[in-house]
GULO-305652 format. One record per atom (N, C-alpha, C): residue number from 1; residue in one letter; chain; atom name; x negated, y negated, z. Coordinates in nm, 2 decimals, decimal comma. Example, Ala and Ser with C-alpha at 12.3 -4.5 7.8 and 13.67 -1.06 7.14 Angstrom:
<loros>
   i aa ch at     xx     yy     zz
   1  A  A  N  -1,32   0,57   0,78
   1  A  A CA  -1,23   0,45   0,78
   1  A  A  C  -1,32   0,33   0,78
   2  S  A  N  -1,28   0,22   0,71
   2  S  A CA  -1,37   0,11   0,71
   2  S  A  C  -1,29   0,00   0,79
</loros>
This chain:
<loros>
   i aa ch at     xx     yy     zz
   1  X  A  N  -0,08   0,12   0,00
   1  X  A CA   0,00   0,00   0,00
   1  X  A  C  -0,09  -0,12   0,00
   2  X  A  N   0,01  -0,17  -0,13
   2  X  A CA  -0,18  -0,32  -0,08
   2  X  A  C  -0,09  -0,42   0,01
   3  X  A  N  -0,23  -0,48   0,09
   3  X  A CA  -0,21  -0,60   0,18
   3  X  A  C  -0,12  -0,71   0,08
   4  X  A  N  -0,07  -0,80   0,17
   4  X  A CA  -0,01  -0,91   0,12
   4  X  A  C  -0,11  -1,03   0,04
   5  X  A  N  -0,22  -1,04   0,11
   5  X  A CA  -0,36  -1,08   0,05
   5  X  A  C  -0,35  -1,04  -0,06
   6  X  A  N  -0,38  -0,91  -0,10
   6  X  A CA  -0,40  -0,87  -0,25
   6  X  A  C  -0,31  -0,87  -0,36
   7  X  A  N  -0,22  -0,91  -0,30
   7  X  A CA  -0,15  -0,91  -0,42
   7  X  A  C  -0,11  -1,05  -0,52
   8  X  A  N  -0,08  -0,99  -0,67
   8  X  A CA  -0,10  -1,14  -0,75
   8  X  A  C   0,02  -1,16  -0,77
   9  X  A  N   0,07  -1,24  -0,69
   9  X  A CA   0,24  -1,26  -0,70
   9  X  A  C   0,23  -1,41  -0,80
  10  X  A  N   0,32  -1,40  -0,87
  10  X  A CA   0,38  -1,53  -0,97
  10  X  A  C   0,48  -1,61  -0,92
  11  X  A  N   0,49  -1,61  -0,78
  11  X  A CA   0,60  -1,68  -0,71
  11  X  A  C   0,52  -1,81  -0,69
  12  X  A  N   0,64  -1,88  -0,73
  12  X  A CA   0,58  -2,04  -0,70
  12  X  A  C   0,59  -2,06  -0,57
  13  X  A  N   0,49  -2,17  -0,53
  13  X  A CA   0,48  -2,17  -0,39
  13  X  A  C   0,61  -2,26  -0,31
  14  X  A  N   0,68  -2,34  -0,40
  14  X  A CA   0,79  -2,40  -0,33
  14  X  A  C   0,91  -2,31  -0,33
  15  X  A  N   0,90  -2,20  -0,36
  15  X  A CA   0,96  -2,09  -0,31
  15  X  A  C   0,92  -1,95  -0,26
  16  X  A  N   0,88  -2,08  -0,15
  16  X  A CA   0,84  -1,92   0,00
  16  X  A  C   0,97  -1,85   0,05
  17  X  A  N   0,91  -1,74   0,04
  17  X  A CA   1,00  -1,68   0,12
  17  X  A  C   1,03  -1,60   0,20
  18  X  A  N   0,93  -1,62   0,29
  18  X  A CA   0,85  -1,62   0,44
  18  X  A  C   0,95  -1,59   0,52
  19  X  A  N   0,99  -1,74   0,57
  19  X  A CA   1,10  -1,73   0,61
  19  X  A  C   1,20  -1,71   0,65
  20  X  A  N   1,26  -1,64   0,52
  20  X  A CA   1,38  -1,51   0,49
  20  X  A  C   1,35  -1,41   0,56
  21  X  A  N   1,27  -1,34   0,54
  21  X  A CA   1,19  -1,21   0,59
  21  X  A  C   1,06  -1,22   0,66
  22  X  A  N   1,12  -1,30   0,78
  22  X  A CA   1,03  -1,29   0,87
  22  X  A  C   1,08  -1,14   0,93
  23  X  A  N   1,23  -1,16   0,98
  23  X  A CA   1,27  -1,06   1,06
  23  X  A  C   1,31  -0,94   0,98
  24  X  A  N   1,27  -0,93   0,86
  24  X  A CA   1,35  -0,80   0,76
  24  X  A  C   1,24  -0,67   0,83
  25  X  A  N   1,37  -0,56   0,78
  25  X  A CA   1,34  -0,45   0,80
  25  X  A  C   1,36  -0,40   0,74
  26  X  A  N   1,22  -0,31   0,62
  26  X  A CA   1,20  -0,23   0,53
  26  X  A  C   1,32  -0,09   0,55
  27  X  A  N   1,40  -0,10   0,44
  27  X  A CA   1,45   0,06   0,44
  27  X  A  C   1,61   0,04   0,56
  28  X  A  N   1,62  -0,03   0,64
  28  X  A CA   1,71  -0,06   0,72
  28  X  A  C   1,83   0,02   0,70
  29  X  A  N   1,91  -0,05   0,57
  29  X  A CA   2,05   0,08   0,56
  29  X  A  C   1,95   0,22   0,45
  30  X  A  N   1,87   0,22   0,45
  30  X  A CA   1,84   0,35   0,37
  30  X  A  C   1,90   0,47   0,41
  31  X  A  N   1,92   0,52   0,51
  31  X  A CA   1,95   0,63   0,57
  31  X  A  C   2,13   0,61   0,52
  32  X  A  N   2,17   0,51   0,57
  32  X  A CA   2,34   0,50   0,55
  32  X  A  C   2,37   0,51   0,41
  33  X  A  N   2,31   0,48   0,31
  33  X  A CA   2,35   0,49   0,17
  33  X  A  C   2,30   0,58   0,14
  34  X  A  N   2,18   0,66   0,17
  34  X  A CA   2,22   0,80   0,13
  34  X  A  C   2,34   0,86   0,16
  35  X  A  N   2,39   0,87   0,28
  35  X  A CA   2,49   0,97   0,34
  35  X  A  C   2,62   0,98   0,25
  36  X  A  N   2,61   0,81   0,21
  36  X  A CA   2,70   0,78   0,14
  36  X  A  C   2,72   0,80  -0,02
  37  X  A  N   2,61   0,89  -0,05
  37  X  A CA   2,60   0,92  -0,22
  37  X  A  C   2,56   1,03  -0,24
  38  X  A  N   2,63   1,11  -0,41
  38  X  A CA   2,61   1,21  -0,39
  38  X  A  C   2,56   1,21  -0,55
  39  X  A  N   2,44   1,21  -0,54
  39  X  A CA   2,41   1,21  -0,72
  39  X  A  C   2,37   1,38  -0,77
  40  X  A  N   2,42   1,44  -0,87
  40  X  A CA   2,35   1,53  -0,92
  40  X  A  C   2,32   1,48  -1,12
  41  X  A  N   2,26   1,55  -1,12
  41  X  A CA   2,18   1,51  -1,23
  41  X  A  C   2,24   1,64  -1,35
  42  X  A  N   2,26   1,58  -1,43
  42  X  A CA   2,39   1,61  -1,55
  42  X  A  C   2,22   1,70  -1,62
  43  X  A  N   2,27   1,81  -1,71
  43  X  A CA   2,21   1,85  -1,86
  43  X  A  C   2,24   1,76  -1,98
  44  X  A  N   2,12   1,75  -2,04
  44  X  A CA   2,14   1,68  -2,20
  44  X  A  C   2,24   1,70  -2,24
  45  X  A  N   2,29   1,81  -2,26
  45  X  A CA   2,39   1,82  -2,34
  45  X  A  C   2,54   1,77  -2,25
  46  X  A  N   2,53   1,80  -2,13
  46  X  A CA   2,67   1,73  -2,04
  46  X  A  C   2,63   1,61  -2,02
  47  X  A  N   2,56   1,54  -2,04
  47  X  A CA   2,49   1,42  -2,07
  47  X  A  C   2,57   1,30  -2,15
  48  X  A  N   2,56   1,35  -2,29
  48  X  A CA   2,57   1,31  -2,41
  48  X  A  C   2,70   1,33  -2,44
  49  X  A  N   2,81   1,41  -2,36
  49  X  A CA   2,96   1,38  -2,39
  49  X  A  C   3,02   1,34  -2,28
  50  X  A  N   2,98   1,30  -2,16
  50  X  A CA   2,98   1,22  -2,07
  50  X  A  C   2,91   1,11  -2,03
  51  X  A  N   2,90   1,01  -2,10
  51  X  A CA   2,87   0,86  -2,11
  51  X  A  C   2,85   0,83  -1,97
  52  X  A  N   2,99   0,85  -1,92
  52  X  A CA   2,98   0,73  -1,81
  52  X  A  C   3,04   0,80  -1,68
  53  X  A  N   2,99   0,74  -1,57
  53  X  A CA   3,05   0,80  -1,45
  53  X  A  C   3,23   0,86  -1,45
  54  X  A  N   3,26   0,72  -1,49
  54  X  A CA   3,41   0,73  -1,52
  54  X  A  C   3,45   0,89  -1,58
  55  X  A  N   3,37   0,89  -1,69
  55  X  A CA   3,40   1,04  -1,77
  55  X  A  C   3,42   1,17  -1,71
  56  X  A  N   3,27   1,14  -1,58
  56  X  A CA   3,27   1,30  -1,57
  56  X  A  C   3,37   1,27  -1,47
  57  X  A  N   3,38   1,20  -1,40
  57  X  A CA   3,45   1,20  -1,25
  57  X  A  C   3,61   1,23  -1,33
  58  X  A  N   3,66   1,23  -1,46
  58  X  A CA   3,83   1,23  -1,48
  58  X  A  C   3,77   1,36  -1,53
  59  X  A  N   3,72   1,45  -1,63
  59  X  A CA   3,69   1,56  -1,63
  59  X  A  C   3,69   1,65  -1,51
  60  X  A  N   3,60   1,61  -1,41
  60  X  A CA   3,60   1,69  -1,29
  60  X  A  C   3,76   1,69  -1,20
  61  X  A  N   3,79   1,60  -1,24
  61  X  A CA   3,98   1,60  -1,15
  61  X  A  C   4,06   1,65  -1,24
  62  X  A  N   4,04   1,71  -1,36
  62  X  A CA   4,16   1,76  -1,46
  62  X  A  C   4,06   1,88  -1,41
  63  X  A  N   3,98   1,92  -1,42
  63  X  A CA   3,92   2,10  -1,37
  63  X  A  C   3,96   2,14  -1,26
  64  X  A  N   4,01   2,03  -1,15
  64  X  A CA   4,04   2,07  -0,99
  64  X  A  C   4,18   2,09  -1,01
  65  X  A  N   4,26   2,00  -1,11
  65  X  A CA   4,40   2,00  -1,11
  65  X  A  C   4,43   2,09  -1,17
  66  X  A  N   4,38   2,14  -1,28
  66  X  A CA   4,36   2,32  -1,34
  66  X  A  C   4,34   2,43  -1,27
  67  X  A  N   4,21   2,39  -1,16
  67  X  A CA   4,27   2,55  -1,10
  67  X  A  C   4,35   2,52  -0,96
  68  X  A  N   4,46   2,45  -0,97
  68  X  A CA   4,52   2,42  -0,86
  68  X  A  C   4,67   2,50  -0,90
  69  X  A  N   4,67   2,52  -1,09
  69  X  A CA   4,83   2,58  -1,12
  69  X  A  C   4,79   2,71  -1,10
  70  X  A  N   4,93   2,76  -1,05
  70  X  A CA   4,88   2,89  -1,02
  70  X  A  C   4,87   3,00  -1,17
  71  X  A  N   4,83   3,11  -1,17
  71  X  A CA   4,84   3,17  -1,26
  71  X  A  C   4,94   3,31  -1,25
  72  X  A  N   5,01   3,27  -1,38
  72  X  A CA   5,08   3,45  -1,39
  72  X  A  C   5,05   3,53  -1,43
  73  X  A  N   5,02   3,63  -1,37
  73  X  A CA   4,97   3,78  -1,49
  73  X  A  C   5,11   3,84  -1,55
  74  X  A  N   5,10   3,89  -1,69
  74  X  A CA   5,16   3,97  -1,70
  74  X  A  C   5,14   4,10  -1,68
  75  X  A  N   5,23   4,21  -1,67
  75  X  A CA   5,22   4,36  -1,67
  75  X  A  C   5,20   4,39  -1,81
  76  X  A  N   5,09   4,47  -1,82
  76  X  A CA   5,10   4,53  -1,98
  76  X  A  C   5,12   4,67  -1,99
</loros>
């Protein structure tokens, strides 16, 4: 981790901001927003016909509401 010394920041000096984060604490809600997310990581190919969160998440509730009807067997 480099010191604050070493580093070549492009911030202009009439915006320090020092001040702001005197009292910050690195990582603080880190723990709570994990708990709170659940990412899994899609295949290329489920990837690519699911664009967007929106997508898979209405896919995934028509598959739950699928196997929710019940099923009839017939007798053969």
């Amino acid at each position: 981790m480099k010191k604050q010394s070493d580093m070549n920041d492009e911030l202009r000096p009439e915006y320090d901001l020092e001040p702001l984060l005197k009292n910050a604490t690195r990582g603080k809600y880190a723990q709570q927003y994990a708990e709170g997310t659940n990412l899994v990581l899609l295949a290329p190919d489920v990837a690519e016909a699911f664009t967007t969160p929106e997508a898979v998440n209405e896919a995934l509730r028509l598959v739950l509401h699928l196997s929710q009807i019940p099923v009839q067997h017939t007798a053969m």
